[in-house]
N, C-alpha and C positions, 0 to 999 in steps of 0.2 A: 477494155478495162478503163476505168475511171482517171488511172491513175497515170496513162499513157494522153490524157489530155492535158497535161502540168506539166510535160516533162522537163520544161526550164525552169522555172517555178521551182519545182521539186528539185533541182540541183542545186539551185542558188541556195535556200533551205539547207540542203543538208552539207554543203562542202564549206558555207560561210561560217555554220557552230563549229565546227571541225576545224578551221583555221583558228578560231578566238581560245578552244580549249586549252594552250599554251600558254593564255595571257593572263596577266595580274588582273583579278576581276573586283579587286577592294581595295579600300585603305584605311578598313575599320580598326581603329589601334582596342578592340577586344577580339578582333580576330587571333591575337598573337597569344590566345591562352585554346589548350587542348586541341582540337585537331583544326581549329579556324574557327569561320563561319558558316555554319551548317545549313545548307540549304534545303526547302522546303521541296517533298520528292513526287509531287503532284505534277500533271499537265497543266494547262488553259483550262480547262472547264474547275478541277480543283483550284487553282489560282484564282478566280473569279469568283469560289464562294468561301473565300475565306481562309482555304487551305484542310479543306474536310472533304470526305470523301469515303469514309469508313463503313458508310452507310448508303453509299451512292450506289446507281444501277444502273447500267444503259446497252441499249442492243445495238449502237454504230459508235457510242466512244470507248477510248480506253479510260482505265482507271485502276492506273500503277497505287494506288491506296490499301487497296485490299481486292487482294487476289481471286478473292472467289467469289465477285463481283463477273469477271471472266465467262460463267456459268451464265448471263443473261445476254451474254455478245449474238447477235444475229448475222453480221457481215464482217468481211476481212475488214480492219481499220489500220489504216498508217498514217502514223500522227508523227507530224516535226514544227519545229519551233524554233526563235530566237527570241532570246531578253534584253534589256539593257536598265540602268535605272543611271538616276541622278541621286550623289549623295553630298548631303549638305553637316559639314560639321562644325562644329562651336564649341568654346570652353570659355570662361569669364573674359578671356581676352585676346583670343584670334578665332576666324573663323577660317576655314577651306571647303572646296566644292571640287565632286570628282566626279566625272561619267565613264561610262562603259557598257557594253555590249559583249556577250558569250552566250553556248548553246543553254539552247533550254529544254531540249530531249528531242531525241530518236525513237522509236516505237512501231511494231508491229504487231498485231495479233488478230487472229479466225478462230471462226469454232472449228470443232474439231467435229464434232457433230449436237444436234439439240443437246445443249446443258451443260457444253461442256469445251473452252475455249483456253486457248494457249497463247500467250504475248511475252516479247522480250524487248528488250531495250537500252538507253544508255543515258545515263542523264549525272548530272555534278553533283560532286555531295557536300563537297567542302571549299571553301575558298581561304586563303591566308593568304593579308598583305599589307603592313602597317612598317612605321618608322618610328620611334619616340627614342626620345632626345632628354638626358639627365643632366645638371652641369653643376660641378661640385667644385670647392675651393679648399686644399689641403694647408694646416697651416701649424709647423712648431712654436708659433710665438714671435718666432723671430723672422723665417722667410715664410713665403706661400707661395702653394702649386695649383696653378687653373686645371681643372681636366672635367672630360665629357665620358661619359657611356652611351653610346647607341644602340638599340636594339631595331632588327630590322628582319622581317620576313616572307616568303614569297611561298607560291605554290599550291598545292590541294590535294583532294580525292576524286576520284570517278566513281558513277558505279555500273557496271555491264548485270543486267536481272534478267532471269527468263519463271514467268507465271504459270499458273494451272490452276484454274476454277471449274468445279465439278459440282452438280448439283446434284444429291445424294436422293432427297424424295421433296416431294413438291414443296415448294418456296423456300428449304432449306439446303445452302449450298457451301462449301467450305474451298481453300484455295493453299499452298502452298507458295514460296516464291523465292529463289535461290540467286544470291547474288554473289559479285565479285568485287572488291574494294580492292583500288588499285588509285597511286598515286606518289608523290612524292612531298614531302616539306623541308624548306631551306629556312634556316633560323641562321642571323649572323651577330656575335655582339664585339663591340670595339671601344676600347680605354684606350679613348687619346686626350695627349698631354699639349697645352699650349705650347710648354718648352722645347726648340727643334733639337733639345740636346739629351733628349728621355726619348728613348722609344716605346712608340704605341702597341697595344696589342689588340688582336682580332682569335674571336673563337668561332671558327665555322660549323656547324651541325647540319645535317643530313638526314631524315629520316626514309625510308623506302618501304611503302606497304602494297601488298599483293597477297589476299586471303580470301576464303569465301564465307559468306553466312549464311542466314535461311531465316523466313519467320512464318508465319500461318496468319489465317483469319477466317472468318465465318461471316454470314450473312443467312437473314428468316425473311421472307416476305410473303406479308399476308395481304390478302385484297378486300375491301370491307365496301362496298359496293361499285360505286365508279374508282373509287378512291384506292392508295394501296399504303401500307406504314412496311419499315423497314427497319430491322435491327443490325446493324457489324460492329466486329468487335476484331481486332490483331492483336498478336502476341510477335515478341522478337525476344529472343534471349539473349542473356550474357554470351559476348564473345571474344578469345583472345586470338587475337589475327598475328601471322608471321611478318614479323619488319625486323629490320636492318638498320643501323644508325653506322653514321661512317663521320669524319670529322676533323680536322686538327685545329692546334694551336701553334701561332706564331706569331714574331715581332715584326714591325715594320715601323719605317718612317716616311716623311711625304715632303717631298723637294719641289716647288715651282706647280704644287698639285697632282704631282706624280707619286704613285704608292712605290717603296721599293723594299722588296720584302727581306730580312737581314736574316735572321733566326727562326728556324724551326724546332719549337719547344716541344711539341707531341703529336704524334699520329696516332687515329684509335678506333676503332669498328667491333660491332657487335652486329649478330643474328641472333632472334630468340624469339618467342610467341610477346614482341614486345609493347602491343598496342592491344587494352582492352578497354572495347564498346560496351555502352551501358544497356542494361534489357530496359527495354519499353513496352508499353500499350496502350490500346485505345478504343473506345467504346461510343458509338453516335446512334440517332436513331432521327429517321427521315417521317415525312407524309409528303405523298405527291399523290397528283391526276394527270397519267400517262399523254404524254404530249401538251400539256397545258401550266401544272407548276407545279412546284416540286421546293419544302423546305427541309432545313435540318441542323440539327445540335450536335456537338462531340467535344469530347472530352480526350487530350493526350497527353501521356506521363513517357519521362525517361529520368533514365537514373544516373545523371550526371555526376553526380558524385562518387561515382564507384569506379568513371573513366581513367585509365594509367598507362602510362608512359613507361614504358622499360623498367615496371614496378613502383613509380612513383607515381600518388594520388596529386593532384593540387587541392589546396586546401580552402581554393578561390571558386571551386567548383559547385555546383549545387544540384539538389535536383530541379526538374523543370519540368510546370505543366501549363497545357494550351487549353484556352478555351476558342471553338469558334462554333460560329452561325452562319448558316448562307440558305439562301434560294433562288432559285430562276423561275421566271414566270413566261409565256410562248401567249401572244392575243387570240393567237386565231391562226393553226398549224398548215389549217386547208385552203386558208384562204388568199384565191390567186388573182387576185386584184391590186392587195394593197402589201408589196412586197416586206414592209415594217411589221405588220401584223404577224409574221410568218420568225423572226428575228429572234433568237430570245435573251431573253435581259435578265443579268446575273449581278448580283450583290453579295455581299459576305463581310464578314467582323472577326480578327481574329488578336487574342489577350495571350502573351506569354511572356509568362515569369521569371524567363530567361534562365540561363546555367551559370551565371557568375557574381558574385557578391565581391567587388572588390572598393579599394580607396586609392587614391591619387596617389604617382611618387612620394610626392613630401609630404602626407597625410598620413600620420599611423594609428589615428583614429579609428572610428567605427568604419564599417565595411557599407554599402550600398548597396542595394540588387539592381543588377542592371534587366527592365524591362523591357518587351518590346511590344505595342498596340499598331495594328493598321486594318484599313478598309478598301477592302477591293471591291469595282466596278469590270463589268468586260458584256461582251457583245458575241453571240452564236450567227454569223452571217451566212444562211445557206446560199451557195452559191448555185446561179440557174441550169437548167439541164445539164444536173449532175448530181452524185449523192456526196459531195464533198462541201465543207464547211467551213469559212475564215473564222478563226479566232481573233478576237483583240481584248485587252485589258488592262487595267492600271490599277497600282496596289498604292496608296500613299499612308506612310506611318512615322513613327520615332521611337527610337532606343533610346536610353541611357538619361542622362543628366547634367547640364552645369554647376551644381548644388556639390558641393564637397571636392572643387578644384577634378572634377570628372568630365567626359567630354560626353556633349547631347547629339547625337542623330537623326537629321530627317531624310526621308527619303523620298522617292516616287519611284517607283520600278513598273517595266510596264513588258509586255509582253507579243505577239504578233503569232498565230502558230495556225495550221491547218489541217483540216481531220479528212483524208481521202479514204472512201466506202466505197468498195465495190463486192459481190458473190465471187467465192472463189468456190471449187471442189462442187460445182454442182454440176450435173450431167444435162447436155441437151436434150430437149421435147424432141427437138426436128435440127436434121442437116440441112 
């Protein structure tokens, strides 16, 4: 097997995302509204065209995009990765820069027989991890009290999926895909008093999610001479996942830099269906020439505004749609001379309108939409006597704004990941 030639390779992969999946993988202060920052649920091949894939095909990758995609799998594929980006922030007057590094998926899937392929996997769905800082001046006229509010928050989602793409009659194929949302978020907020003779207080919050979803998609393909076009389209519905909020409230004061906690004012916990996910979908439609290039459009909606918290909407909330584009183009598949030619070269654009419309602390002005634009580049490296594949890619874009006392975002996130193809469940000609 293929995959018995990596086998360090292959460790290092999958036991290094697996250590980072504990760690704080942001410090975007929009992460601190609705469940973080949401990350985009595609491989290296999606990654590099833009973050589409609705309308993608392939018979040795995966494509966690749309499940019945699955239906055109020819060989077993196990795909693993790691991520990191650089994130560069600004507001009229400080700036900060923050790197890191976490998994970028797990993935396994084979047919099951012609038409008809099965894959699961494990990849982040959410990240949360910001600090912001308020500082306010209390005053009767006569005296006046310095004090701060902090808000400060850690943590995220997984998601564990397993696929099913079946192709019902010729080039039309439908897919199913059942996942698991699991994860935790720590939210902490603290009123402290410059005065060492007021005590401070701290409100700690807890959420805990463990639930399952499901969404569908389709896929038509039609072949119009060499050439072949492609229609997909998913659906995801509304869902209310089971979580848990746990939490308290208490005073403290802080001696020489030491916290020491004096009073506890309440403890408090709930279970209930208290997290609901917004329905989505999305609709692209490709043209490629098998093995040589391949382009495509899509279109994606979710309905962020209908997202809630233990019954509460935020009212910062919006809905959000993607536009993106991508293509890869391959010189020359057969040709075993000039190993570049064989490579192929991936591009993509992707526009989104983001889920939050908010304004600055001390702004209670109009509201902003926080956007996000980037463009990803990456590289298909077959690698020699073998049917396995290097990924690489780099995504460079920007959120948000310094205009309205808001903070701008730029990034570069880049990617490293590998596609190992080998036959499985087929029977020998000869012992």
């Amino acid at each position: 097997m293929q995959i018995k030639k990596y086998k360090k390779l292959l460790f290092a992969i999958v036991c290094l995302p697996l250590i980072s999946l504990a760690q704080q993988n942001t410090i975007s202060p929009y992460s601190a509204f609705g469940i973080g920052e949401v990350q985009n649920q595609g491989f290296a091949l999606n990654n590099s065209l833009g973050g589409l894939g609705v309308a993608l095909r392939s018979t040795n990758y995966l494509n966690p995009m749309n499940p019945a995609s699955l239906s055109a799998l020819s060989q077993t594929a196990f795909e693993a990765g790691i991520g990191g980006s650089a994130l560069f922030l600004s507001d009229n007057n400080l700036s900060q820069e923050y790197f890191t590094s976490t998994m970028s998926y797990l993935s396994l899937g084979f047919p099951i027989m012609e038409g008809f392929g099965i894959s699961g996997g494990l990849l982040p769905y959410s990240f949360q991890g910001y600090e912001l800082k308020q500082n306010f001046e209390f005053t009767d006229g006569t005296d006046s009290l310095d004090y701060s509010i902090n808000h400060s928050g850690s943590g995220g989602f997984n998601r564990a999926y397993v696929n099913l793409g079946l192709e019902l009659i010729e080039g039309l194929s439908v897919g199913a895909t059942g996942s698991m949302i699991f994860g935790t978020l720590n939210q902490q907020r603290d009123l402290i008093f410059d005065d060492q003779y007021v005590l401070n207080r701290r409100d700690d919050n807890s959420y805990y999610v463990r639930d399952y979803t499901y969404d569908a998609g389709i896929q038509y393909q039609k072949n119009i001479g060499d050439k072949y076009f492609t229609f997909g389209a998913t659906y995801s519905p509304q869902f209310s996942l089971n979580a848990s909020n746990r939490g308290a409230i208490y005073t403290y004061d802080i001696v020489s830099d030491f916290e020491y906690i004096r009073d506890t004012v309440e403890v408090f916990g709930s279970s209930t269906n208290g997290l609901v996910l917004p329905k989505a979908f999305a609709t692209g439609l490709a043209l490629g020439k098998t093995d040589n290039w391949f382009v495509s459009a899509e279109y994606d909606f979710k309905e962020w505004s209908q997202m809630s918290l233990f019954g509460e909407t935020d009212a910062l909330m919006r809905n959000a749609s993607q536009y993106k584009v991508g293509m890869w183009w391959i010189p020359n598949s057969q040709d075993v001379h000039n190993y570049w030619s064989t490579v192929q070269y991936r591009a993509g654009f992707n526009y989104n309108t983001g889920f939050l419309s908010v304004s600055a602390f001390d702004n209670q002005g109009s509201k902003t939409d926080i956007n996000d634009m980037s463009l990803s580049l990456g590289l298909g490296l077959p690698m020699k006597r073998s049917k396995s594949t290097a990924n690489i890619g780099v995504q460079l874009g920007k959120r948000g704004t310094i205009e309205s006392g808001l903070v701008e975002e730029k990034y570069i996130k880049f990617h490293i990941a590998f596609t190992f193809n080998d036959k499985w469940f087929t029977k020998r000609k000869i012992d």
